[in-house]
Residue frames relative to the residue before (quaternion, step in Angstrom):
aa qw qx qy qz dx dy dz
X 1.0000 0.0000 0.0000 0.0000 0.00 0.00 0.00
X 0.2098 -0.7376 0.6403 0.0449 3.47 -1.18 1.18
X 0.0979 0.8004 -0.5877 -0.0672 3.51 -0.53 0.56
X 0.1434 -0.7442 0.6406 0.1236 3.89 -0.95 1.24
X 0.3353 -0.7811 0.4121 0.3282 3.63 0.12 1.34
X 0.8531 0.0674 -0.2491 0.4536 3.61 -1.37 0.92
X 0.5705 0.5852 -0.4253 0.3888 3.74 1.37 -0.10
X 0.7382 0.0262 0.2346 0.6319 3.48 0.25 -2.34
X 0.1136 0.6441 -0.7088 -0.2643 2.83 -1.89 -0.38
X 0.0342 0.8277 -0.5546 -0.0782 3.48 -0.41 0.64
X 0.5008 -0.6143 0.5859 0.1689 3.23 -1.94 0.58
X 0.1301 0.8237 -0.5515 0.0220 3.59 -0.67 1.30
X 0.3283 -0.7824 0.5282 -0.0321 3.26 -1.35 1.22
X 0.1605 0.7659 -0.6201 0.0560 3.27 -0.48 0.91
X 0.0652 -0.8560 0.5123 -0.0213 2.98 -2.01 1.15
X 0.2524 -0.8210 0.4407 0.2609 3.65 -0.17 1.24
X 0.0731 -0.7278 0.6794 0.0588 3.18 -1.48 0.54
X 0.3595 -0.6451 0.6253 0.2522 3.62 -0.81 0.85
X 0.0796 -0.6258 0.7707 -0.0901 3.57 -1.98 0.82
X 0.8248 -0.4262 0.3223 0.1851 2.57 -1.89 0.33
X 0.3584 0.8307 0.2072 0.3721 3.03 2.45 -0.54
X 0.1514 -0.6021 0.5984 0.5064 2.64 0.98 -1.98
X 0.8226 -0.2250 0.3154 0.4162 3.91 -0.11 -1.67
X 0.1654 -0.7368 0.6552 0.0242 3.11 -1.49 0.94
X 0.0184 0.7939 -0.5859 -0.1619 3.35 -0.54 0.81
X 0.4224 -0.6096 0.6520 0.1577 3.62 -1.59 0.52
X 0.1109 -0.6817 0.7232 0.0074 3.81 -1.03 1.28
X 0.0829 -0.5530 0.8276 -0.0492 3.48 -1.54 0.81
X 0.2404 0.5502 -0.7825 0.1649 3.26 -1.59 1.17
X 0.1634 -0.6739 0.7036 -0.1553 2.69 -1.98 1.87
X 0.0309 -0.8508 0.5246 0.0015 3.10 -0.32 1.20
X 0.0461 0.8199 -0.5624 -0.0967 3.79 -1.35 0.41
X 0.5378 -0.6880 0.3893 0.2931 3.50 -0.78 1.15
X 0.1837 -0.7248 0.6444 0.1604 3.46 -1.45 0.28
X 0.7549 -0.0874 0.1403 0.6347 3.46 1.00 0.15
X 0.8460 -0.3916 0.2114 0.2937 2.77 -1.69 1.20
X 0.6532 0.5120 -0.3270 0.4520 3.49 0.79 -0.96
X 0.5927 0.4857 -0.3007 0.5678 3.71 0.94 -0.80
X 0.7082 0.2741 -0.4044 0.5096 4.08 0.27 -0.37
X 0.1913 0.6212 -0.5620 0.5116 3.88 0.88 0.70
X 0.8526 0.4351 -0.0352 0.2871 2.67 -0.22 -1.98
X 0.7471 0.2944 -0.2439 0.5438 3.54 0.15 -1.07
X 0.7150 0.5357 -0.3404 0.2932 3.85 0.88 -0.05
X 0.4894 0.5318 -0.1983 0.6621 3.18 2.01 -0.27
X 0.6708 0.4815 -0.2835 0.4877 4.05 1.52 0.09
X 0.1324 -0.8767 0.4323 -0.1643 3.04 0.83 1.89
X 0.4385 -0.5857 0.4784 0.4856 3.66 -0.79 -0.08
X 0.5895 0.3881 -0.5656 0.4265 3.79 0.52 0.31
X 0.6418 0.4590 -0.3901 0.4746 3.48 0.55 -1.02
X 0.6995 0.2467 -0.4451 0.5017 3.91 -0.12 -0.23
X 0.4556 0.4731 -0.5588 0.5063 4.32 0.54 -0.06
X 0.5746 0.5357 -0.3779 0.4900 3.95 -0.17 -1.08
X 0.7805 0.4612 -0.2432 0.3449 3.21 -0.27 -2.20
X 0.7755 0.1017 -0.2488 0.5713 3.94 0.50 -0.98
X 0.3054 0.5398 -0.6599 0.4242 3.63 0.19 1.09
X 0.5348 0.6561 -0.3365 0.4127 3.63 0.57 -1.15
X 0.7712 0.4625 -0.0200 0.4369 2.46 -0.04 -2.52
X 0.7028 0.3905 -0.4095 0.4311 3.76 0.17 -0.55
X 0.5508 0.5370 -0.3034 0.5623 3.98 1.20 -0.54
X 0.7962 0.3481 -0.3273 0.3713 3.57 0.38 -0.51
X 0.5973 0.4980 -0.3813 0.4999 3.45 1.76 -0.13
X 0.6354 0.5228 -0.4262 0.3758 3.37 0.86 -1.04
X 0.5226 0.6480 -0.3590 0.4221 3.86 1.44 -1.17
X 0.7440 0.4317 -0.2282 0.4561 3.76 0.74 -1.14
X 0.8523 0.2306 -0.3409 0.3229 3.85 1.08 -0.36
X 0.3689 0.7956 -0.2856 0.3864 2.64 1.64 1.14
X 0.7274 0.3341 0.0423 0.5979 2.90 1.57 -1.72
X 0.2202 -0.7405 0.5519 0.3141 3.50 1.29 -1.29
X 0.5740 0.4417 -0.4700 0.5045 3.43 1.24 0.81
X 0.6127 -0.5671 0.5320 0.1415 2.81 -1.47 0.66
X 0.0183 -0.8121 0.5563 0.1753 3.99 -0.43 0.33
X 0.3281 -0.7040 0.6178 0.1226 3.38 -1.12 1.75
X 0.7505 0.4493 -0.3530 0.3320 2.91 -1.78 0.88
């Protein structure tokens, strides 16, 4: 659970699955507004913008179990 006080709170789900690979993980995200500032938000959370978003995100995890560093910023 993510909570952006008076913005969002959303519900996120992750699941690993092993492959041929090594891993696959699965993301679930449910988001619900708290106020005007939050329908901003969830309305600008397009299926490109959330493609992009776990593009990112998948680079910044693979980057950490690669290196064990974290990337700031």
């Amino acid at each position: 659970m993510k909570i952006t006080p008076t913005v969002t709170v959303a519900r996120i789900a992750f699941r690993l699955h092993t492959n041929s690979e090594g891993c696959r993980a699965t993301v679930r995200y449910s988001h619900t507004s708290l106020d005007p500032a939050g329908d901003a938000f969830l309305e600008k959370f397009t299926e490109t913008y959330f493609q992009k978003f776990m593009q990112t995100m998948e680079a910044r995890l693979n980057h950490y179990l690669t290196t064990g560093e974290c990337l700031r910023g």
